[in-house]
C-alpha positions in Angstrom: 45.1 72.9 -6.7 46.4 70.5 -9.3 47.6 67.0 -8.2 49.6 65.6 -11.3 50.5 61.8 -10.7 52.6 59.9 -12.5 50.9 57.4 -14.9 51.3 54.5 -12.3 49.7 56.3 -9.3 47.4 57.0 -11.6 46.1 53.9 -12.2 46.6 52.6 -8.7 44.5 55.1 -8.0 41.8 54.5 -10.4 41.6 50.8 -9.9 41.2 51.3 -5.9 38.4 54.0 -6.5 36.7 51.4 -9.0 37.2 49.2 -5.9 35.9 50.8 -3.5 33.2 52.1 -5.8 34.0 56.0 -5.2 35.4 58.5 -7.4 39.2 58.9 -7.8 39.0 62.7 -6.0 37.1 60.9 -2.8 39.8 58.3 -2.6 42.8 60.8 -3.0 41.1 63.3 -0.6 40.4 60.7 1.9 44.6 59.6 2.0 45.1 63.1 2.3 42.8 63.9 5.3 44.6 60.7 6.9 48.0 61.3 6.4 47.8 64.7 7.7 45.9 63.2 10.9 48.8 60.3 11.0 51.3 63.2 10.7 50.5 65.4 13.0 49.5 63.0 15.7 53.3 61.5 15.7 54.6 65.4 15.5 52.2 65.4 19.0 53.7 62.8 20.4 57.4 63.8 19.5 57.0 67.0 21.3 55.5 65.7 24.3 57.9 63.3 24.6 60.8 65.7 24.0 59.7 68.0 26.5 58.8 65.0 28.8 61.2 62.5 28.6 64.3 63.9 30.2 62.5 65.3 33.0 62.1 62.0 33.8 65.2 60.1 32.7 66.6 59.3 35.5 63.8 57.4 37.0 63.2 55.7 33.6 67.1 54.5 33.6 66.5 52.9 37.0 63.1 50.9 35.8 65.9 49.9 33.1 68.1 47.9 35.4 
C-alpha cells in the first residue's frame, strides 16, 4: 500500500513523529488502528440502537413527559 499525503499532512505528520519520538509509519499506523476501532464501535452502537430503540419507544416517550 502506498499512502501519498499532501505536502502539509506531511509535515504534520513528521513533526508529531519527531514529537513523540517514533517514526512517521508508527504514528500513521497507530491513527489508522484507532480510527477503525472509533469507526466501528459507533457503526456498533448505530445498529444496536436501530434495532433497539423502537422496540422501546413508547416507554422512552413516556420517561419524556
Amino acid at each position: 500500500m502506498t499512502l501519498r499525503l499532501t505536502d502539509v499532512e506531511a509535515d504534520a505528520l513528521r513533526r508529531r513523529a519527531e514529537y513523540e519520538r517514533r517514526s512517521m509509519q508508527d504514528v500513521a499506523k497507530q491513527a489508522v488502528r484507532e480510527y477503525v476501532e472509533n469507526h466501528s464501535r459507533q457503526d456498533l452502537l448505530s445498529s444496536v440502537l436501530d434495532e433497539q430503540l423502537p422496540r422501546y419507544a413508547e416507554a422512552l416517550e413516556r420517561l419524556g413527559k
